[in-house]
N, C-alpha and C positions, 0 to 999 in steps of 0.2 A: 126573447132577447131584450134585456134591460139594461138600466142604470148598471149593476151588479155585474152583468158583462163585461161591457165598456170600463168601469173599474178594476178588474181581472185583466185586462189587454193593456190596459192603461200601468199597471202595477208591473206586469210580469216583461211592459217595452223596458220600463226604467231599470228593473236589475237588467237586462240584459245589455242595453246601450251603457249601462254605468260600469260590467263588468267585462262588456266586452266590445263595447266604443258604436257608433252611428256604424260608419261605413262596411266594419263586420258583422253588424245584423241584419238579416235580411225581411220580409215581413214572412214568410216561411217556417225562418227559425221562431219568429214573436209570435203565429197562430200555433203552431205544434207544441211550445212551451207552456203556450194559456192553453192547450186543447179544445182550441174551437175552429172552427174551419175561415176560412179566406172569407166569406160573403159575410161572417161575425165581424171578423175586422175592416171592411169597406163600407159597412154598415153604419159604424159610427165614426171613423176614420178615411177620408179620400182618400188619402197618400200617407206614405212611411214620414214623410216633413211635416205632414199634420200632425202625427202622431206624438213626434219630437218635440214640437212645439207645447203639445198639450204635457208631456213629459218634464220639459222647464219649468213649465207652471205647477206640475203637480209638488217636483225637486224643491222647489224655491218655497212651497208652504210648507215642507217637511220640515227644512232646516230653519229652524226659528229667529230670524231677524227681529223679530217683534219682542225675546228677550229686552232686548236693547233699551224698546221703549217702555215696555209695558212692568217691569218688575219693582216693586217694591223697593229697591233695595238702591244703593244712591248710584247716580251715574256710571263713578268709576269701577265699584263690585260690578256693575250689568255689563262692563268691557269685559271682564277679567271672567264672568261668569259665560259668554258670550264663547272669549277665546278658550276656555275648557270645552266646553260643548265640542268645540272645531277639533281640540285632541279626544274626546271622547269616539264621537263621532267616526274620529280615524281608526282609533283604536276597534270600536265595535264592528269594523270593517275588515279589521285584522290587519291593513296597512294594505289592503291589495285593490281597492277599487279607486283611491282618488275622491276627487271631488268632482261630480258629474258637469257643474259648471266649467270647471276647470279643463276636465278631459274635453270636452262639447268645445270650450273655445280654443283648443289647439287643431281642431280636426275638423271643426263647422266652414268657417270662410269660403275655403276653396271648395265645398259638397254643397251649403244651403246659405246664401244670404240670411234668407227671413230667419232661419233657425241660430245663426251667429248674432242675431242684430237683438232676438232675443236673452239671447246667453249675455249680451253686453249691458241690455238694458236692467237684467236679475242681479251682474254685477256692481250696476251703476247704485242700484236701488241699494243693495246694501252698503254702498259707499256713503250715500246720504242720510242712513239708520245709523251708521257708525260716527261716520262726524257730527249730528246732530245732537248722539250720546255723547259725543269729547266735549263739545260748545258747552253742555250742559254742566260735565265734569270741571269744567274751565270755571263756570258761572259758580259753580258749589266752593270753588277752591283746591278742587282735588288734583286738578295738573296746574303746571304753568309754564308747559314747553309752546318756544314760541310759533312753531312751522303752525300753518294752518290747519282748520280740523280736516278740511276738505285734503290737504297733500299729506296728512297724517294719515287719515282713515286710508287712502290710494295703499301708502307705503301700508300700513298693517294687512291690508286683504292681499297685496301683494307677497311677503313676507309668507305670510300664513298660506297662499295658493302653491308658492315653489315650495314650503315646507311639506305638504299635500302631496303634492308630486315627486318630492323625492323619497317622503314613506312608504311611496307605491312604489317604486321601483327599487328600494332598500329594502322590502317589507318588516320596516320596523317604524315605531313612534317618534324614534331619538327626534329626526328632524324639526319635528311639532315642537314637541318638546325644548329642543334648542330654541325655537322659534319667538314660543312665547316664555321663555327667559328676558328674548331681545327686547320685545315688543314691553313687557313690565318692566326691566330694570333701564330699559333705556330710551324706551321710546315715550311709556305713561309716564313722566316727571312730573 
């Protein structure tokens, strides 16, 4: 029982809380799915919240915030490259699972503190990758909308999270898609 394991439990929590939410999964369904038995998953796992937690963590290095800072290309492409991603993403999802932060933070509060305070601090984090890139875009010349980056960036992950949620429950793109129309033609000035 290795690394290899724990990565297999680890991978096969996330599709299933991603597609079928925290409080419908039980760790039952998350050992039978990886096929490994209950003492594979307490082995490297105390609790189903443990698990979640390390799920957050694993969610939040898939989806590449680090676009933002690390691309070549000038501030305001790494928005715009950033906000394809988010309808890529959707789309390769086929519009049916959301975005697992998103699903996490309507349904964590009232089930896990620790695992909501997570989900808020992944959300926080990428508010500060995003207005960091606008400040930046600002410095370049490439906006010059005057709301701050900090209540800009709020408003785009926002925007972009109900756009998320309502392609999951339309199972279609359109919403993204209308989304980041908003967010380029009205919001990056």
């Amino acid at each position: 029982m290795g690394s290899d394991t724990k990565e297999h439990i680890l991978r096969t929590a996330l599709e299933l809380f991603h597609t079928e939410g925290f409080a419908s999964t039980g760790i039952t369904d998350i050992t039978a799915a990886a096929g490994v038995p209950k003492g594979s998953f307490y082995h490297f796992f105390p609790s189903k919240s443990a698990l979640a937690l390390a799920v957050v963590e694993k969610y939040t290095s898939m989806t590449d915030v680090a676009l933002l800072a690390t691309s070549d290309a000038s501030p305001l492409r790494r928005i715009h490259n950033h906000i394809d991603q988010v309808l890529s993403l959707t789309e390769a999802g086929e519009c049916q699972r959301g975005c697992l932060l998103g699903n996490f933070s309507t349904e964590m509060r009232p089930i896990d503190n620790a695992v909501a305070e997570a989900v808020d601090a992944a959300l926080h984090q990428w508010q500060i990758s995003l207005a960091d890139t606008i400040t930046k875009a600002r410095s370049a010349g490439e906006l010059t909308a005057a709301t701050s980056p900090e209540l800009l960036a709020s408003s785009i992950i926002s925007l972009l999270e109900g756009a998320v949620a309502r392609a999951k429950l339309s199972q279609s793109s359109d919403p993204v898609l209308e989304a980041r129309q908003i967010i380029q033609q009205s919001l990056l000035t």
